[in-house]
N, C-alpha and C positions, 0 to 999 in steps of 0.2 A: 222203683229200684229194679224189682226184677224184670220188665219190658225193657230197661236202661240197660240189663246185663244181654238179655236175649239177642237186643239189636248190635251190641258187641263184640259178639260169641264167634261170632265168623272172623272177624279182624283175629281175634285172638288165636283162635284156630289156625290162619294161613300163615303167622309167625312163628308159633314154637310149639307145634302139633302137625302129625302129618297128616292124620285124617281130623274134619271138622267134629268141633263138640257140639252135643246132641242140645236141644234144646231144653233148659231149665228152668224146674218148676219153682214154685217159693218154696217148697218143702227141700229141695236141691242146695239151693243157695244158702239157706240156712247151716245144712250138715256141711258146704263149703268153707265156711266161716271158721275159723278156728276158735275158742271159746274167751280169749280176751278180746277178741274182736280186732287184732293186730295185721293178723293173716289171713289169705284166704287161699286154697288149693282147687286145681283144676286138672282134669285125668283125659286124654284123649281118644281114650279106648282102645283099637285095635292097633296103635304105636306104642302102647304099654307104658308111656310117660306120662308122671304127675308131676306139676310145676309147683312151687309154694311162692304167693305176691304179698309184697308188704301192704298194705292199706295206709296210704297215707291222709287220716279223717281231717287235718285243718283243711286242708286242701279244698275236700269234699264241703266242709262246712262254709271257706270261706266265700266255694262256687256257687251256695244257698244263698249266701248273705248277698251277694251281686246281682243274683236274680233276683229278687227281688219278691214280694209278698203276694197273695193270693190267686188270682190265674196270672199275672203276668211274664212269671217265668215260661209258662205252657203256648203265652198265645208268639211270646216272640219264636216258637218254633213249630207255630203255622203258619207252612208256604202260600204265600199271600197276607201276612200280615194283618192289618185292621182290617182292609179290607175284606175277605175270607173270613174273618171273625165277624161283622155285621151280616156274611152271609150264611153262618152257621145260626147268627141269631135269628134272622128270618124264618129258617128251618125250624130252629125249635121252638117259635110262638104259634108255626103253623103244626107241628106236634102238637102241641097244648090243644087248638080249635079241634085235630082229627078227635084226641080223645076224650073232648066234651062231645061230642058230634057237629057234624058239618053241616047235615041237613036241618037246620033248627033257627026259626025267629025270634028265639027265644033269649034273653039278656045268657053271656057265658060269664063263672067267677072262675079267674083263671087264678092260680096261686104261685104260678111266676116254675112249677115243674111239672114234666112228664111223666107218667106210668111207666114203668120197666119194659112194657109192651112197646113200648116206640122205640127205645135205641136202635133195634136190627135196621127198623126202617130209615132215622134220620143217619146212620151210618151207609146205608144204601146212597142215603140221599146225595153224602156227600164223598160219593164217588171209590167207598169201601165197601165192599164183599163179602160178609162172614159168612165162616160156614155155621152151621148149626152147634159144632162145636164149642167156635169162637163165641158164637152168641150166650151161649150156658154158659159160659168161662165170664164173661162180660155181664149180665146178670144176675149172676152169685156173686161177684166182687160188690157190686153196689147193696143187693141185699142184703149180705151178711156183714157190710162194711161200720155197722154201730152195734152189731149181736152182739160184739164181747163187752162193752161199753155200760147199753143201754137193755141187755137180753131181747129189743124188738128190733124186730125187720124191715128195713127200707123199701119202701113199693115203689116210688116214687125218686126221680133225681134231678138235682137242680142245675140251673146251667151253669158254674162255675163248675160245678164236679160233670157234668159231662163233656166239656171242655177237656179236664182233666184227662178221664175215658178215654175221650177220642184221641188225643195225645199218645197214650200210653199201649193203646188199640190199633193206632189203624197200621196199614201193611209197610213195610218200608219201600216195596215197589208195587205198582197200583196193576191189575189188570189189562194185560194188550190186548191186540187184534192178534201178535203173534201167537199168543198163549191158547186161543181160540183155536189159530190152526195148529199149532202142537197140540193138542187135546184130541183134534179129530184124527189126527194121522196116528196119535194110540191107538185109538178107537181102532181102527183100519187095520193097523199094524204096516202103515208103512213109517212109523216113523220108530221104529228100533225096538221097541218096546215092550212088544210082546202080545198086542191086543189086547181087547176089554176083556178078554179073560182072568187078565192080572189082579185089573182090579175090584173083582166081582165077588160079592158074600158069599161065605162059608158055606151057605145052601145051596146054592149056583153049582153045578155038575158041570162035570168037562166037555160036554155038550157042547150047551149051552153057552158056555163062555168060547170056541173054536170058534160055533154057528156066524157068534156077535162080529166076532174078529174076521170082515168080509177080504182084505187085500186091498189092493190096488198102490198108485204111484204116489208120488207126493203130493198133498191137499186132492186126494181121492173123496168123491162123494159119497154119504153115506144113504145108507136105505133109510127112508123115513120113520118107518114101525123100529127099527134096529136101534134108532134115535130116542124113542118115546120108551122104546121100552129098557135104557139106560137111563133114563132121566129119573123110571118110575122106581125100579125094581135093583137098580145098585148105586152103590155108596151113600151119598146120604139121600133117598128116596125120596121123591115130590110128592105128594098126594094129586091125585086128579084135578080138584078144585087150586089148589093153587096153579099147577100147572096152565088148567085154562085162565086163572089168576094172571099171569107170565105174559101168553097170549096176547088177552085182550092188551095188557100195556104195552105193548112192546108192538102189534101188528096190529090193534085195531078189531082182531077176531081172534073170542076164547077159542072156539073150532080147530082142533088143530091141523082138520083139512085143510080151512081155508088159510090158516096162518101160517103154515108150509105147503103149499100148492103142487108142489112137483116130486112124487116118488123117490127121488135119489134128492139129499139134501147136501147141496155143495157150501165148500168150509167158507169160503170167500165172503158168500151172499151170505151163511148164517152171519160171520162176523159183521159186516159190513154193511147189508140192509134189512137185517134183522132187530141186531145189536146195537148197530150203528157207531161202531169202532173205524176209524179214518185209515185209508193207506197207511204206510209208512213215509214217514216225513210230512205228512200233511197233519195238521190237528186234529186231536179227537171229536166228534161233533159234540 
């Protein structure tokens, strides 16, 4: 429900709000709700309008009853169909072997779920990005998801409920190549924005975040230490070992001499033969 309202939130917003509403929590939706459960109200903040919508639940109930029972409502709204669904199941039988371990002769008893430690990665897997944010947000849901039930903690999730997860998780628009180069030309500050200053920790001095923000024209290259030391030291920060973690997948060498070769690091090649994000118009590799 609440992923179902968030992804909605903008439609609603461009009709009868002027400015977009903010995104809402489950603690949100709830105080939205009017207490017969009839109505619900929606404020747009800096247009000073609140609307009041009728709920109408057969509706809701009869669009339950149509979909139908267990993941099948979820998987008719993965793009790709069955298909995409045997290859999410692939992914998470090869979850199951990472978290018995890989290197081992030894018979695996697999119990049919994953460790909570594997979603980040089979969300990697299947072509979503979270941030470290999303991922706590995504991990508490499954954990705490039988504490009021059963007072224990879920370690573990099964593939119809990650299924579910991912459904309710992944991005509504997936990561470009253009995203890439808008990212660096913040960085830069040619792209309007104001430089990595903006968006640099509390303890970050004005220096320091001017220093970062080099110039230059559009998809300007940046300095390679300028590069590593954003990756390290602002917003959600890398540690070193994943960083060379990153690396070695991605180029073949943790070193991040060797896995960025050239002093000045241009957006194009990170996108594109780094990342391995396709032209535009051409498919992604």
């Amino acid at each position: 429900m609440l992923n179902w309202v968030n992804r909605r939130q903008k439609r609603v917003s461009d009709r009868i709000h002027v400015y977009q509403i903010g995104t809402w929590s489950q603690q949100d939706i709830l105080s939205l709700i009017e207490f017969s459960g009839k109505y619900a109200f929606s404020a747009g903040g800096p247009d000073l309008c609140v609307n009041m919508w009728e709920i109408e639940c057969e509706s809701v109930a009869t669009a339950a009853l149509r979909g139908g029972g267990g993941i099948d409502p979820y998987v008719q709204l993965l793009d790709g169909g069955e298909q995409f669904l045997a290859e999410i199941r692939d992914y998470f039988y090869y979850g199951q072997i990472r978290s018995k371990g890989e290197q081992t002769t030894e018979p695996r008893s697999l119990d049919g779920t994953i460790p909570l430690s594997e979603i980040p990665h089979l969300m990697c897997a299947l072509g979503c990005f979270p941030t470290q944010m999303e991922i706590h947000n995504m991990t508490n849901e499954v954990r705490y998801s039988r504490f009021e039930q059963t007072g224990d903690y879920c370690l573990n999730i099964g593939f119809d409920d990650f299924i579910k997860l991912y459904v309710n998780h992944r991005p509504v628009f997936q990561v470009s190549r253009q995203n890439i180069l808008d990212a660096f030309n913040t960085i830069t500050g040619s792209g309007g924005a104001g430089g990595a200053g903006a968006g640099s920790n509390n303890n970050a001095n004005n220096n320091t975040g001017a220093a970062l923000a080099i110039g230059g024209g559009n998809n300007a290259p940046i300095n390679k230490q300028t590069l590593l030391t954003l990756l390290t030291e602002y917003g959600e920060r890398m540690g070193q070992g994943e960083l060379r973690a990153c690396f070695e997948a991605l180029a073949g060498q943790g070193d991040t001499d060797k896995a960025l070769p050239d002093e000045m690091v241009d957006p194009e090649w990170f996108a594109e033969e780094l990342l391995g994000f396709a032209k535009e118009g051409l498919e992604e590799q």
